[in-house]
C-alpha positions in Angstrom: -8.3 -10.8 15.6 -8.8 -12.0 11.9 -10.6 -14.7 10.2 -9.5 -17.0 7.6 -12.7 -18.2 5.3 -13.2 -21.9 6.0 -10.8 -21.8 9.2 -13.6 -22.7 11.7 -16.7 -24.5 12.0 -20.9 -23.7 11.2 -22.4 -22.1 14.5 -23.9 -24.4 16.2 -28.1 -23.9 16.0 -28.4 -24.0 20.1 -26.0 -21.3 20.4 -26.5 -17.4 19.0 -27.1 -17.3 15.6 -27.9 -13.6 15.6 -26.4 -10.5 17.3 -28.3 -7.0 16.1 -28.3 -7.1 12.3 -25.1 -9.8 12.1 -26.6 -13.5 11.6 -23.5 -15.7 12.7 -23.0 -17.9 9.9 -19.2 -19.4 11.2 -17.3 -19.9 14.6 -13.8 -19.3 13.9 -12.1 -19.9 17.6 -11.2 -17.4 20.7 -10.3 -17.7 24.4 -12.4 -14.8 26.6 -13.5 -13.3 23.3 -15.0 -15.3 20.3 -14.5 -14.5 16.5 -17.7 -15.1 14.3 -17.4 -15.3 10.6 -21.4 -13.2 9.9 -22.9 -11.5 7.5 -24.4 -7.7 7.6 -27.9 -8.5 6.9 -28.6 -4.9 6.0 -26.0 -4.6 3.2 -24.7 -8.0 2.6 -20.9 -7.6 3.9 -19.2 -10.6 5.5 -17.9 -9.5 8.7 -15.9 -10.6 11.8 -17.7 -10.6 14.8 -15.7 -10.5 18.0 -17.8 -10.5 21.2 -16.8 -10.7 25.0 -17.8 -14.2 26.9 -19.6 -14.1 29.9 -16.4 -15.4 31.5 -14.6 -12.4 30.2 -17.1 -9.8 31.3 -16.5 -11.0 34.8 -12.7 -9.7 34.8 -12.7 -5.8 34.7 -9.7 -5.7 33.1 -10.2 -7.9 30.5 -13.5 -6.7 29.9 -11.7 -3.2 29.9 -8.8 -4.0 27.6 -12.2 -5.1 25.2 -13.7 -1.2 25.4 -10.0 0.0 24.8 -9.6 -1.6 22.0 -12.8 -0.8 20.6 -12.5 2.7 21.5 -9.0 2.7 19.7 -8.9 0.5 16.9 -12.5 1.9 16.2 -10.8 5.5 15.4 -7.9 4.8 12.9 -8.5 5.0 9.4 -5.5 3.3 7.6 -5.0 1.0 4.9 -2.8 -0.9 6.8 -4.6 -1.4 9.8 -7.8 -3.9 10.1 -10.8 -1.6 9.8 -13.2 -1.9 12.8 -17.1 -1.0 11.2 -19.3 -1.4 14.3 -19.2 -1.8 18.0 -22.0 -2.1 20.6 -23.8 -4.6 23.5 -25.9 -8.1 22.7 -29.1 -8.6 24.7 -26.9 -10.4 27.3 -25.2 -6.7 27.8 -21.8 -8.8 26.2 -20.0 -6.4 24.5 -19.2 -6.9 20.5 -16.7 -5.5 17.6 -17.5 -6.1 14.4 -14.5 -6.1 12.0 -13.5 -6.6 8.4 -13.6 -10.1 7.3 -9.5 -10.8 5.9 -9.1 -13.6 3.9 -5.1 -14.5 4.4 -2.8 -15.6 6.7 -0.8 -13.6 9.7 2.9 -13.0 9.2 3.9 -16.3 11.4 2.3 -18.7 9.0 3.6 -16.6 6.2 7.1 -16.8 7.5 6.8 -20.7 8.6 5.8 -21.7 5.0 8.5 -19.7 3.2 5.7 -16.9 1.7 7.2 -14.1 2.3 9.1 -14.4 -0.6 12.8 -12.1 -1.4 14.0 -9.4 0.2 12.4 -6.8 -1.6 8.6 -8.6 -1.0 10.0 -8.5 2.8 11.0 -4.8 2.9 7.5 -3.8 1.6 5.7 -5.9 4.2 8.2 -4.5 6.8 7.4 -0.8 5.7 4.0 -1.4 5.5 4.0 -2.5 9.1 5.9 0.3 10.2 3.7 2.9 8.0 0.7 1.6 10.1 2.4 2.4 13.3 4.0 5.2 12.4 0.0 6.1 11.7 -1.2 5.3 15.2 1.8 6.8 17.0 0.7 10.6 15.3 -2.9 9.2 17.3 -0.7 8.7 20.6 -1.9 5.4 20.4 0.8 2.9 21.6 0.5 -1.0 20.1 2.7 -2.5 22.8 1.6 -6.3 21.0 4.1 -5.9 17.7 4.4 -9.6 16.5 3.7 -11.9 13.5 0.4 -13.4 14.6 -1.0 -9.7 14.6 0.2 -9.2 11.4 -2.3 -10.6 8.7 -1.1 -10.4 5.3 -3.8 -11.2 2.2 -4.0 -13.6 -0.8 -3.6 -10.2 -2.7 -0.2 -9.3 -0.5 -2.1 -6.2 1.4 -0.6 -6.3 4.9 -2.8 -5.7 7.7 -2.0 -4.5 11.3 -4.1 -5.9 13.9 -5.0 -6.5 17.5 -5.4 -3.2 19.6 -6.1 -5.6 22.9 -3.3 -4.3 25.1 -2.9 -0.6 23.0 -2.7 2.3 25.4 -3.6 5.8 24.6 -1.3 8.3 25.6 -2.0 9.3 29.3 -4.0 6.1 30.1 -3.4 3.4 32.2 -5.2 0.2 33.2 -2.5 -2.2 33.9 -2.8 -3.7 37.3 0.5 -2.5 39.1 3.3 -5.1 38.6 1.2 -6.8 35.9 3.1 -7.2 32.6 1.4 -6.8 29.0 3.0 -8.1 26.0 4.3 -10.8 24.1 7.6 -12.0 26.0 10.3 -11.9 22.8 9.1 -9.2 21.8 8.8 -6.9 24.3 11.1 -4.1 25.0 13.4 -3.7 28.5 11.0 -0.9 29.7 7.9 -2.9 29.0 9.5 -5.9 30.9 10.1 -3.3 34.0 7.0 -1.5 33.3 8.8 1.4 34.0 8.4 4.8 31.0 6.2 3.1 28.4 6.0 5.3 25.0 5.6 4.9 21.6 9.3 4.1 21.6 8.7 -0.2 22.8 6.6 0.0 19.4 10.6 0.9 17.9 11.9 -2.1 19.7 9.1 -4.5 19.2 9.7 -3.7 15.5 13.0 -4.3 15.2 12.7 -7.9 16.5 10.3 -8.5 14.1 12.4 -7.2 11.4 15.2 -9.2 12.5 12.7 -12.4 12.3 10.8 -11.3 9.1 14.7 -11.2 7.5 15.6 -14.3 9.1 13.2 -16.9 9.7 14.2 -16.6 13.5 13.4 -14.6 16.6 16.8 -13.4 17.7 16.2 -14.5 21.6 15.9 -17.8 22.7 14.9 -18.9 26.1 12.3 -21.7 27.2 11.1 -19.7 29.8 9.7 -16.4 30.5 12.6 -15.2 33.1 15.2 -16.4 30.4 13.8 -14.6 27.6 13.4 -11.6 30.4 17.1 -11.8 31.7 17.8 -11.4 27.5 15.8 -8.7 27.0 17.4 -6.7 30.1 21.2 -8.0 29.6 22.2 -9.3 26.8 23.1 -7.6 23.2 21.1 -9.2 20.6 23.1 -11.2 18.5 23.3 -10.3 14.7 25.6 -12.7 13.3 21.7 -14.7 11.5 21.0 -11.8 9.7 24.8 -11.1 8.4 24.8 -15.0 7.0 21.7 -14.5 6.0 23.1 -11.8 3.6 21.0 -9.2 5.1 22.6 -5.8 3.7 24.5 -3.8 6.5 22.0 -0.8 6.8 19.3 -3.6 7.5 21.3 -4.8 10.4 21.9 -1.2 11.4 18.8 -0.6 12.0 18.1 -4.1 13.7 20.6 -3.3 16.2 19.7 0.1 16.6 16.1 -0.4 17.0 16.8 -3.0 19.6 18.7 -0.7 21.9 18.5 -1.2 25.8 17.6 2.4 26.3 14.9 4.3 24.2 16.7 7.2 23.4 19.3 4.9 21.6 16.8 3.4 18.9 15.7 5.6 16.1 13.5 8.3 17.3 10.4 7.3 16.0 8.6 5.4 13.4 9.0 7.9 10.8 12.7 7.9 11.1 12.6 3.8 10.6 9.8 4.0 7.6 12.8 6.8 6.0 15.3 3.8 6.6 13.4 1.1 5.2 12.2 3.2 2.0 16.0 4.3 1.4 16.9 0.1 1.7 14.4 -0.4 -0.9 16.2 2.2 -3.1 19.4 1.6 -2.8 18.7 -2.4 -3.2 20.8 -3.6 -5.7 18.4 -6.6 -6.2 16.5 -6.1 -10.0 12.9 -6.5 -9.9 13.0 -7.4 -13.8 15.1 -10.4 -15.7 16.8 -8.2 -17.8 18.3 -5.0 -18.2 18.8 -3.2 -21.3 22.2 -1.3 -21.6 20.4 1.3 -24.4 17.0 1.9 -22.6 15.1 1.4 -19.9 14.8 -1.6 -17.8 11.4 -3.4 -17.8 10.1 -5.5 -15.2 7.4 -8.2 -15.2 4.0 -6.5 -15.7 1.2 -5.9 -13.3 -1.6 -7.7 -15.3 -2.2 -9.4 -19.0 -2.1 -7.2 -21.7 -2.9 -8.1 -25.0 0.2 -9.1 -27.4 0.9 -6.3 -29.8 0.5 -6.6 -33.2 3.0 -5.7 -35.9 1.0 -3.0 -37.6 2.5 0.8 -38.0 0.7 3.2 -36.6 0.5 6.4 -36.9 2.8 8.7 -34.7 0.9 9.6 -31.5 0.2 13.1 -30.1 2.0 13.9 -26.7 2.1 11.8 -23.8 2.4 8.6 -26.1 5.2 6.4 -25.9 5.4 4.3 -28.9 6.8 0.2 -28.2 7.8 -2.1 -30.5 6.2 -5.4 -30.5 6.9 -7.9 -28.2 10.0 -10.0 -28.3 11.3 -12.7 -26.6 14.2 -12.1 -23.6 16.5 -14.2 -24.5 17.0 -12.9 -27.9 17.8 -9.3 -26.7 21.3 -9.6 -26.7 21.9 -11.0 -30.2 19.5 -8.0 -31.2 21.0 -5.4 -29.6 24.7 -6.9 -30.9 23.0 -7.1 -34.5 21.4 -3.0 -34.2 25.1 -1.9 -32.7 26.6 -3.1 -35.4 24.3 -2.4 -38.1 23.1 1.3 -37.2 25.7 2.4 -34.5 23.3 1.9 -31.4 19.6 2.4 -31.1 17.0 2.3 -28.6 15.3 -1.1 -27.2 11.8 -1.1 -25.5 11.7 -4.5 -24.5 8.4 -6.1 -23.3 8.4 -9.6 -21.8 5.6 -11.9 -22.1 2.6 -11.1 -20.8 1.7 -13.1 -17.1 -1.2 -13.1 -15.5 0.3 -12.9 -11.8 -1.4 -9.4 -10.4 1.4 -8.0 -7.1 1.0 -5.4 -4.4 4.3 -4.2 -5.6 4.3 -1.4 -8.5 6.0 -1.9 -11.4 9.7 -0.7 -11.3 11.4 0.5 -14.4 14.7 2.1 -14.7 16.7 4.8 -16.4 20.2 5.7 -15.5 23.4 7.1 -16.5 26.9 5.1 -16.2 27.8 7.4 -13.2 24.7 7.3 -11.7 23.1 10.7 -12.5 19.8 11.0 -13.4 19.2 11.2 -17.0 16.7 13.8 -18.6 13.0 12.9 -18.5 11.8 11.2 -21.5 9.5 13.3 -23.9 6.3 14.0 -22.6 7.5 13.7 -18.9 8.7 15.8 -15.8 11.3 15.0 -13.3 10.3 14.7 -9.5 13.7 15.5 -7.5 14.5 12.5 -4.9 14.4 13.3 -0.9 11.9 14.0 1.5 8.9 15.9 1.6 5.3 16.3 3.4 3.0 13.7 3.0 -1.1 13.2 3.9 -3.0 15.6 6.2 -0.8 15.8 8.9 2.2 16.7 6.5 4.3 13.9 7.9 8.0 13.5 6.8 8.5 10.7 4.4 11.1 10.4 1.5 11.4 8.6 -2.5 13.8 8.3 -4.7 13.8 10.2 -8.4 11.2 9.3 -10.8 9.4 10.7 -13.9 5.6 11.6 -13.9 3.6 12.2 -17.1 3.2 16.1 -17.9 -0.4 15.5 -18.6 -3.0 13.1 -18.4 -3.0 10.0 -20.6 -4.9 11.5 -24.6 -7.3 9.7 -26.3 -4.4 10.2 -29.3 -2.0 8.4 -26.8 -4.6 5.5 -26.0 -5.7 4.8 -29.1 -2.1 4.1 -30.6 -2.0 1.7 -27.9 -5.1 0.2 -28.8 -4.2 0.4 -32.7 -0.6 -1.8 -32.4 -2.4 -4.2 -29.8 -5.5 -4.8 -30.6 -6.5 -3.8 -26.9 -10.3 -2.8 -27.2 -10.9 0.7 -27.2 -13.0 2.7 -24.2 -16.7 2.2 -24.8 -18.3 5.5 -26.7 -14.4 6.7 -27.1 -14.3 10.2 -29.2 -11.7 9.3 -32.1 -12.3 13.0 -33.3 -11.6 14.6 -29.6 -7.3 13.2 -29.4 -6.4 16.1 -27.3 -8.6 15.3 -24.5 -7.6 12.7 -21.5 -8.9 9.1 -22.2 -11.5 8.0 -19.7 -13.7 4.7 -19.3 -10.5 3.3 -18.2 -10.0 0.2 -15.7 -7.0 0.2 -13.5 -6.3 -2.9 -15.3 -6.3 -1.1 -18.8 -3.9 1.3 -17.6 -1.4 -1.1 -16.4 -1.9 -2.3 -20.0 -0.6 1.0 -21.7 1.7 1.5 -18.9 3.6 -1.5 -19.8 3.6 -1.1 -23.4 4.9 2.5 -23.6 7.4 1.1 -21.0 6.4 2.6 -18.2 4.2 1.9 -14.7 1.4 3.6 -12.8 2.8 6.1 -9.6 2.0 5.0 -6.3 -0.1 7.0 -3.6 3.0 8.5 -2.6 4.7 9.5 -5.6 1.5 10.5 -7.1 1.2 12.7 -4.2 4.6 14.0 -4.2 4.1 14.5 -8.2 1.1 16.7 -7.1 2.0 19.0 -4.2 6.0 19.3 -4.5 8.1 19.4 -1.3 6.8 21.3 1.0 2.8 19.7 1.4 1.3 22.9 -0.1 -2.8 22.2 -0.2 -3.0 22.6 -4.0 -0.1 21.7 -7.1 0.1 25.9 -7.3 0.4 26.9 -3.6 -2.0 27.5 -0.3 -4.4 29.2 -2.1 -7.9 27.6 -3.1 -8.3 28.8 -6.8 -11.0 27.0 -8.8 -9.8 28.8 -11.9 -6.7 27.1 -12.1 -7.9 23.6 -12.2 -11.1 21.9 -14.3 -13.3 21.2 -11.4 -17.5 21.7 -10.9 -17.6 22.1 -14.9 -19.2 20.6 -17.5 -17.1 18.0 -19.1 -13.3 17.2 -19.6 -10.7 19.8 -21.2 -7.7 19.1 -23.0 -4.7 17.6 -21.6 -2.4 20.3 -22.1 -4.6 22.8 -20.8 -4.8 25.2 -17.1 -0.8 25.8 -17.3 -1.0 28.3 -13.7 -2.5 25.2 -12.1 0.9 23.2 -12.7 2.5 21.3 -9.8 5.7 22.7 -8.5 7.7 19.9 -11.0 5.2 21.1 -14.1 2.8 18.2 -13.9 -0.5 19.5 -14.8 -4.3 19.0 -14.2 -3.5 16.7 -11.1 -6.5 18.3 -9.4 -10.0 18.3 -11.5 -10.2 17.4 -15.0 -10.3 13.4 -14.4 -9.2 11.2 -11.2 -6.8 9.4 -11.6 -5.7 5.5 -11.2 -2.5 5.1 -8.8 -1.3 1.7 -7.9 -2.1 1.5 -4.9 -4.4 -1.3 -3.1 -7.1 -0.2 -0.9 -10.1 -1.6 1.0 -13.4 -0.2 0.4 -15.3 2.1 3.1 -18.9 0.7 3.7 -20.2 3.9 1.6 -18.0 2.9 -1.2 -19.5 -0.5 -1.1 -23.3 0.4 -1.0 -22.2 2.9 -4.1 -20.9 0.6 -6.3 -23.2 -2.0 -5.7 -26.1 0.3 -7.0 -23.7 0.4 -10.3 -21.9 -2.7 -11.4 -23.6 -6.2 -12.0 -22.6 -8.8 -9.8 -22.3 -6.4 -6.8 -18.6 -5.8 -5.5 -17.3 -7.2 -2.4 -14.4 -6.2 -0.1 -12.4 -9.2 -0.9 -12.1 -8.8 -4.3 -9.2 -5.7 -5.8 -9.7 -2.3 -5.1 -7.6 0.6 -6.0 -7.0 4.4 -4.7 -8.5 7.0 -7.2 -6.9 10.3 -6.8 -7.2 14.5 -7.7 -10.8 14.7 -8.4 -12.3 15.4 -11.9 -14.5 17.9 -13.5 -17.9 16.4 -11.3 -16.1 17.8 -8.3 -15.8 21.0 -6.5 -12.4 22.4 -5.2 -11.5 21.0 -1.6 -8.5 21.2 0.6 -8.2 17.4 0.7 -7.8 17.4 -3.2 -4.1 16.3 -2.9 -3.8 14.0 -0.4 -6.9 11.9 -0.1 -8.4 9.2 -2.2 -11.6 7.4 -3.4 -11.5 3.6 -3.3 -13.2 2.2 -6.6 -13.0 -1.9 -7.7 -10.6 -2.8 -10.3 -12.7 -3.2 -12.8 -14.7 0.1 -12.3 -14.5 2.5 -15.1 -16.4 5.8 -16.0 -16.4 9.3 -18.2 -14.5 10.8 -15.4 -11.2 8.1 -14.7 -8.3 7.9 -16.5 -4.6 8.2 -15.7 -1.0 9.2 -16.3 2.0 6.7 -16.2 5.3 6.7 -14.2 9.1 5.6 -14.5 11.9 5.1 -12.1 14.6 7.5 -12.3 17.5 5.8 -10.7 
């Protein structure tokens, strides 16, 4: 159900070249349905266009499972889960789905050709794959097809799930009786018996693909369908792979659990395995960075390029700024920090490696912690978010995150333009050198990666951003339930200072995360097809979908006061900037 650019072959000039406004420029392959690569001739987006053959019309319950999955897939609106734009009939009464065009490779050819990379790249494609169905389960939608071909991972790492064929709304049935739907290895002993299907075969179907996204292998063998089926119903699955594969123990846990003959054995839920799967990416004890510094924190490779700093002095910054010494190489650090000890009794390193121009998924991780363990105070100009869980996104689902700092305030133009002063990175277009207490704006996401990574620090994800912003217990707004415009800069006339609206503060003292200026978060998004006809009016040449786009959150002065302020987003290209976006920065706590 994806498309690869260049995977298939020109359409053929006897066959359809057009269905409604989609001219089919590429046939990419199918069985009853085919995939077209085609272009939206009404707003210029390439498109996948899957549409029903005749053959498959014939068969009511193919032609079925087709309007299921349209009705389904066409409903979810998830960043990890292929977007479906437009669905409808051809002259020939066939019906059609047009879908997002993903440039990639699914999970299987990712996992043949060694690309999913260490454990910690694996984890995050695991929990992104068990976000997306922990998504659809809160829409009673069941998958019941969990496997690596309908998993489609990007050349920018975003992981995609796909293929709502054989999905089954809660209550619904149109499996023929006896008739089995699935993917044989993967399918759980209830869906083998057809007997009590829920969301729970979505648990087990999971797990086997977490056992072969770990280990290169499916964990049952068997050349033939009854095999594999006698497996599934009898035998324990084996875990001795993923123990020489030096999978950690809660990893296998949660293998074996989720594999359980009986539902009520495996963890109740997705959200219980996305908690288990976020706790294994905290407590992994593999560094993300090649060094760690025993005096400060621990800095990883950076996001994007940013400019080499300069040796120049500057001036001391205003709050929020984190001043960085220049660069120096890695290798040296330990001579240096031998030479400081013994010269000055013990100082504090920031050490910045080389710039790269490798751009991940993944956020930047740096860390700051105590010999025992504890988490240390928050660095100047910072606030402490407790670890654990809390309510997340409209539905105020249970998730959970480890300790980390947030900025108190919004990046200052004092803060940005010592940046910009020791490393020659340009300053923001029209930027107000007399105005330092006010947030800096005209800001890529790209710039701020740069001043995150010399001040030593990272952009928050969604999530933490999120948490940062409405504490806890999912409250609507950073100060409670209450809709307040005066406690937040929002329908005004222009950006106030950083420090400013102190009874708006978020429930760890973070302030102006709602109104004043959105905010970049490192987080990778796809744009909606409004978001695309909106930016094409404003940036020369015209955004696409395939090239980086990133979530924009907590409004900014343009905006009125909503109820959504918190948790939802605006997708904006990379390179986007304006008098209303800036940012604050992040840091791991433990």
């Amino acid at each position: 159900m994806f498309a690869v650019a260049g995977a298939g072959r020109p359409v053929s000039p006897k066959s359809v070249e057009r269905i409604g406004k989609y001219q089919l420029e590429e046939f990419l392959g199918g069985g009853m349905s085919h995939v077209y690569r085609a272009r939206d001739t009404v707003i210029g987006r390439t498109v996948a266009v899957k549409v029903l053959t005749e053959a498959g019309c014939q068969d009511p319950e193919i032609r079925e499972r087709f309007l299921t999955e349209a009705r389904l897939a066409g409903n979810i609106s998830h960043d990890h889960v292929l977007h479906i734009y437009d669905f409808g009939e051809d002259e020939k009464q066939r019906p059609f789905l047009v879908m997002e065009f993903l440039r990639g490779e699914d999970l299987r050819h990712a996992m043949r050709e060694g690309r999913t990379g260490d454990l910690k790249n694996r984890l995050r494609i695991a929990l992104d794959v068990a976000r997306a169905l922990e998504y659809i389960h809160t829409l009673k939608i069941i998958h019941r097809d969990i496997k690596p071909e309908n998993i489609h991972i990007s050349d920018a790492g975003i992981v995609k799930l796909m293929d709502f064929g054989i999905a089954k709304g809660e209550g619904a049935s149109h499996t023929r009786t006896g008739y089995v739907l699935g993917t044989p290895y993967y399918m759980a002993p209830e869906q083998v018996t057809g007997q009590g299907i829920t969301a729970q075969v979505d648990v087990y179907a999971f797990g086997v693909l977490l056992f072969e996204l770990l280990t290169g292998a499916r964990p049952i063998a068997g050349d033939t369908v009854e095999r594999i089926f006698y497996a599934i119903l009898n035998e324990p699955l084996n875990l001795t792979p993923l123990r020489e594969a030096g999978v950690p123990e809660p990893l296998c846990s949660l293998v074996e659990r989720a594999t359980a003959k009986k539902p009520g054995d495996r963890p109740q839920g997705m959200t219980a395995v996305c908690l288990e799967l976020e706790r294994a990416q905290a407590e992994s004890d593999m560094p993300a960075g090649p060094l760690v510094s025993m005096l400060g924190p621990a800095v990883t490779l950076p996001l994007a390029t940013a400019p080499p700093a300069a040796a120049a002095t500057v001036p001391p910054p205003a709050p929020n700024a984190v001043t960085a010494p220049p660069g120096r190489r890695p290798w040296l650090l330990p001579a240096i920090l031998l030479g400081l000890i013994a010269a000055a009794g013990g100082a504090w390193i920031a050490l910045r490696p080389h710039p790269i121009t490798t751009v991940t998924h993944s956020p930047v991780k740096t860390s700051l912690t105590r010999p025992d363990n504890s988490v240390a105070p928050a660095p100047a100009g910072m606030v402490t978010v407790s670890g654990g869980s809390f309510l997340l996104g409209p539905n105020r689902e249970l998730a959970n995150l480890p300790p980390f700092y947030i900025d108190r305030t919004e990046v200052s133009n004092a803060a940005y333009q010592a940046f910009c002063g020791a490393t020659q990175h340009p300053l923001p277009e029209a930027f107000p050198a007399s105005s330092p207490d006010l947030p800096v704006v005209n800001v890529t996401i790209r710039d701020a990666e740069a001043f995150a990574q010399w001040a030593g620090k990272r952009l928050p994800t969604a999530r933490e951003w999120e948490k940062a912003a409405r504490g806890a217990d999912g409250r609507l707004f950073p100060w409670g339930n209450q809709a307040d415009a005066a406690r937040a800069n929002v329908k005004s006339a222009g950006v106030r200072p950083v420090e400013g609206f102190a009874d708006g503060a978020s429930p760890y003292g973070a302030l102006q995360m709602v109104g004043n200026v959105w905010e970049w978060v490192e987080e990778a998004t796809f744009p909606t097809p409004h978001a695309l006809a909106y930016f094409r009016g404003l940036l020369r040449p015209a955004p696409t979908a395939a090239e980086p786009w990133y979530q924009l959150r907590g409004l900014s002065f343009n905006e009125p006061l909503v109820d959504n302020a918190v948790w939802d987003f605006s997708p904006a290209p990379a390179r986007w900037k304006d008098k209303n976006i800036g940012f604050r920065c992040a840091r791991d706590a433990r």
